[in-house]
N, C-alpha and C positions, 0 to 999 in steps of 0.2 A: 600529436605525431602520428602518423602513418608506418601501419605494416603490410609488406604485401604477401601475400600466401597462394598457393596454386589456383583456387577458383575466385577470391573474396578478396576487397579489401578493410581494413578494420580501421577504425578510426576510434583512438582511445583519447576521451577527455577529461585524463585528468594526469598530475604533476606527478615531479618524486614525492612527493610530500604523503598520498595516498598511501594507506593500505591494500596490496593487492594482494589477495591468492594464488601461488602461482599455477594449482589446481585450474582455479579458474579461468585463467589466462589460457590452458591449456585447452580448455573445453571451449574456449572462444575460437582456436587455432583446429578445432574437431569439427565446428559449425559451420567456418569456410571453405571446407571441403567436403559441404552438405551439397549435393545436384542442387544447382539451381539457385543458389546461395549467391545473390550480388556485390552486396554490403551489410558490415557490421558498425554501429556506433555502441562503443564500451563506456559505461558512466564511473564515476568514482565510487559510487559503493558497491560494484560488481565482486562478487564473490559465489561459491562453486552452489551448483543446485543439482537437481535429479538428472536432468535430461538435456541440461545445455547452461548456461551461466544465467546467474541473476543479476540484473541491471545492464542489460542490454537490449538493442534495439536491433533487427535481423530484416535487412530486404531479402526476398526471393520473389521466383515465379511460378513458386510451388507452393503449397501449403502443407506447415508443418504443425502439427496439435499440439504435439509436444511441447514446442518451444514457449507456446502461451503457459501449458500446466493445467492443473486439477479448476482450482481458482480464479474460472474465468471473469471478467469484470472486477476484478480485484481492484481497490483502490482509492484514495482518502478525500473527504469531503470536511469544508471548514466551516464552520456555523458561526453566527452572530447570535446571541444571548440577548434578550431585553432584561438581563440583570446585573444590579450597578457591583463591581467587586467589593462593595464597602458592607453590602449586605450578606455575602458567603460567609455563612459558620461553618465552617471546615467537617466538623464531628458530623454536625446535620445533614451536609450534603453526603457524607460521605454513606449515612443510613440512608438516605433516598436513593444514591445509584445505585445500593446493591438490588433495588427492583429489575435491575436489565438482566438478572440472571434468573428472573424468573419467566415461566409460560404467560405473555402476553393474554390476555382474554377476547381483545379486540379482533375480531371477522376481517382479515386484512384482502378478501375477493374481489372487493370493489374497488379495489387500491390497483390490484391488478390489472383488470378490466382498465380501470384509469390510466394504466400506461402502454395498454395494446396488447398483453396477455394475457392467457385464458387464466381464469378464474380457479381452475383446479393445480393450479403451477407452484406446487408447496406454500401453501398460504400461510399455514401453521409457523413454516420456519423463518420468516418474514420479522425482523426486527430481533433476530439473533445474531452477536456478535463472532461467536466460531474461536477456536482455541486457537494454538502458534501466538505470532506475532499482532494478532486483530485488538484492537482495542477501541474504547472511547474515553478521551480525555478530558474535564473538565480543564480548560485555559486561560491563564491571566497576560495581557499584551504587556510586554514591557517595553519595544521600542514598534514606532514605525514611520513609514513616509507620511508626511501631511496629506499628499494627494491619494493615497489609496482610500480614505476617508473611514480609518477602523480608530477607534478610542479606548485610550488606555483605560480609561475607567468603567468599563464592559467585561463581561467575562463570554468566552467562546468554547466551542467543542471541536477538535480534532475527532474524527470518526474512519477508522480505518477497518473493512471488511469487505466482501466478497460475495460471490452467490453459493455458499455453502455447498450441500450437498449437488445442488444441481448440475456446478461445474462438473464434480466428479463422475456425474451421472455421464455426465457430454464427454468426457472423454476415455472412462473404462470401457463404452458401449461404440465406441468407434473399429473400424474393419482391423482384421490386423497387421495389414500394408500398411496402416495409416503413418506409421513414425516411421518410413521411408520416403514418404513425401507425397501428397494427394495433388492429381490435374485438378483443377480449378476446374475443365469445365466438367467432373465428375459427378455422378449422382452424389458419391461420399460426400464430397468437397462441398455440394451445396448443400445436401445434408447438416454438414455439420456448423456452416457457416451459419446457416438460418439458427441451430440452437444453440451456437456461439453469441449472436445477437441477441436472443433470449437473454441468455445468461448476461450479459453485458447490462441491459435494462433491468434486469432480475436484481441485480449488485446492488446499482444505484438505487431503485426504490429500496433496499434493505438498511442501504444507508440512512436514504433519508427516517425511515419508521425507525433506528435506533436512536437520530436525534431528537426527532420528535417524543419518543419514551424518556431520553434522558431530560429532558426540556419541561417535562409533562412532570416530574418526580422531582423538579427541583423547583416545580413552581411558575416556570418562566415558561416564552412564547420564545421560538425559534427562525432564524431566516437565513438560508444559504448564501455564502460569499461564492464558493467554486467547487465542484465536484469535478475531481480529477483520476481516470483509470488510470492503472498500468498494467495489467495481464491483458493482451486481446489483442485483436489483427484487426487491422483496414488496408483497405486495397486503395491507392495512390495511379497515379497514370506511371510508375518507373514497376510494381509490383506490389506482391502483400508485405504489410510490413509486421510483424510479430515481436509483439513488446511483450517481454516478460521481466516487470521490479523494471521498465521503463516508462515512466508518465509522458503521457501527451503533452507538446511542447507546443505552441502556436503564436505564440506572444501575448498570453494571459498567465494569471495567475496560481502557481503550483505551489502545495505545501509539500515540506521538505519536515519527514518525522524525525527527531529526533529520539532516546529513548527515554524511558519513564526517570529517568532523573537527569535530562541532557535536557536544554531547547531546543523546540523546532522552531523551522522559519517560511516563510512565507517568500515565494521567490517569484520572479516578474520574469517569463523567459526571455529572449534576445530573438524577433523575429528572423533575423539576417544568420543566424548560426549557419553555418556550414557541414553538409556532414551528418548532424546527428541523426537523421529521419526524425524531424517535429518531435524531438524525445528527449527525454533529460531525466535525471536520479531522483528516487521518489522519499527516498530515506535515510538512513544512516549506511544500512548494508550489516551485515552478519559479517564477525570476525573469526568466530568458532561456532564450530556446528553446534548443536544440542545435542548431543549424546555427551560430547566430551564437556560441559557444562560443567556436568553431574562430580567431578574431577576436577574441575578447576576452583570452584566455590564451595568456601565453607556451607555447611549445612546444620550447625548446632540451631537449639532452641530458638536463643539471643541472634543468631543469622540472620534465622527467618524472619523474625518481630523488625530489625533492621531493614532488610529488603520492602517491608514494607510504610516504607517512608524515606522519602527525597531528600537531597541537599536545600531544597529550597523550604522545605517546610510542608510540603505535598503528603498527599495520601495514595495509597494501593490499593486495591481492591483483589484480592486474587488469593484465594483459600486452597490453592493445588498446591503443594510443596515444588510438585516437577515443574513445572510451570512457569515459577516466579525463579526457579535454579535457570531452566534455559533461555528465559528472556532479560538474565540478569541484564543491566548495562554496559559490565564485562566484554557481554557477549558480542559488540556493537562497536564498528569502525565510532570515531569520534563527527558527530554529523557535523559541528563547525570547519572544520576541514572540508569534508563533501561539499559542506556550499561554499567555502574559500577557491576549493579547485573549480566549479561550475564560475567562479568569476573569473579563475584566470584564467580558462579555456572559453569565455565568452559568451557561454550558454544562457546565463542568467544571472539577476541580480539579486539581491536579498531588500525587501523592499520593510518584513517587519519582524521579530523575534517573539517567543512565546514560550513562556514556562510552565509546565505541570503541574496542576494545583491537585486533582486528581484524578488517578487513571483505574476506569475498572475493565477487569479482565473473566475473571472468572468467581463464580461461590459454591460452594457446596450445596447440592441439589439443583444447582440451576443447571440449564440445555446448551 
């Protein structure tokens, strides 16, 4: 359905069926009367953020920093495993990923130089996962289409992370007109675009070196099905378009996270969608913020040892109390819904399903 507003129009896809914030709603109805603001497409897991809503896709003719966020390049990458799920001993794997919480030793310069940045571009922090919501999960396929050509008898990694610090660097260090909106053909503006693109390339190789570390710690050889943003701008022949918690949508393949004891899925977009700007939901969506977590879930001994372990028989990884309180499952729209509503708004398919066998997050002492 369509709403119209004084500058924007919005185009929201998804049903009653959704959870929405009406916070968030509101901050959508803030955005369209941003100067320059053409079009909003709103996804099913949109819910309220810093500077403008999350899961949304924003045309303008201006560029707004903000609406990307700190986390530029943010965004999930699905891997293909060369190991058979009949060989995972759950305990064993679960001692080998706690290595992704530690200082990598490997010179990751030439990595960089390999994808067009300079060599001194935070190398160190390269193949670090980052706190919040980031994770990597080991994954077992339980349903899919015959023709995407993935095998149930395989195990895979969901990898969701970001360009760490550097984002934040790109946008603390920005002028201070900047979140009233920059001309494009400004020195800022291109400024900021070039180490927005940075940081974009910056993400993805992070992603890739965290597969590769988990791949490397389990013994096995790794290979990408799709690496998919959703923090970051591109400029289209109508304007820029600024996704923030909006995945690129083009008629390939997007995962859809669900939480650590929820399935995700694997979705096939709909090239012909209407409306969304090439964009779709990347996740489940926040249903309560993390402060208010801390208040909603028990937090005894027996809680904690709980949360860390699934309905399916899965494992956690993540030694923060706060941590494992604000990314409970709780905390998370229900993501089979999100990709129920992405069918009935047309956006995309769900093409295969995927259960958490185990998801690491954080350990003590690790970065």
């Amino acid at each position: 359905m369509r709403a119209q507003c004084s500058t924007a129009t919005i185009t929201k896809f998804y049903t009653s069926d959704a959870w929405i914030d009406g916070h968030a709603e509101d901050q959508l109805q803030h955005v369209a009367k941003m100067t320059g603001v053409q079009h909003i497409a709103a996804f099913p897991d949109l819910h309220l953020g810093k500077y403008g809503p999350v899961g949304c896709a924003v045309l303008a003719d201006r560029i707004y920093p903000q609406l990307i966020g700190n986390d530029i390049g943010c965004g999930m990458s699905l891997f293909r495993l060369d190991l058979k799920l009949r060989k995972i001993k759950l305990e064993k794997a679960v001692r080998r990923l706690r290595e992704l919480g530690q200082i990598s030793s490997i010179d990751y310069r030439d990595r960089l130089v390999g994808v067009g940045l300079a060599s001194s571009l935070l190398p160190e922090t390269l193949g670090t996962i980052g706190a919040g919501n980031h994770f990597c999960e080991l994954q077992t396929l339980k349903s899919a289409d015959r023709n995407i050509g993935l095998d149930l008898a395989q195990t895979y990694l969901l990898v969701h992370s970001g360009s760490r610090s550097l984002g934040t660097y790109v946008l603390n260090n920005l002028p201070d007109h900047a979140f009233i909106g920059l001309d494009p053909d400004s020195s800022a503006a291109k400024k900021y675009v070039g180490q927005h693109n940075q940081a974009v390339v910056w993400a993805k190789l992070n992603r890739q070196i965290i597969a590769e570390r988990a791949a490397k710690a389990l013994r096995a050889d790794v290979s990408l099905i799709v690496d998919v943003p959703h923090n970051l701008l591109s400029f289209g022949a109508s304007g820029w378009v600024h996704r923030k918690g909006a995945a690129c949508a083009d008629g390939n393949l997007v995962p859809l996270a669900g939480t650590r004891a929820t399935p995700s899925y694997l979705m096939r977009s709909l090239p012909n969608a209407i409306g969304n700007l090439q964009s779709t939901a990347h996740g489940a969506g926040r249903k309560f913020d993390r402060s208010s977590m801390h208040g909603r879930v028990r937090a005894k001994k027996s809680d904690i040892a709980e949360m860390q372990r699934t309905p399916f028989g899965g494992r956690i990884i993540c030694e923060d109390k706060a941590v494992l309180l604000e990314e409970a499952p709780q905390a998370y729209k229900t993501a089979k819904i999100v990709m129920s509503d992405l069918e009935a708004t047309c956006l995309s398919t769900c093409v295969a399903t995927f259960h958490p066998l185990v998801t690491f997050k954080k350990i003590r002492g690790g970065r």
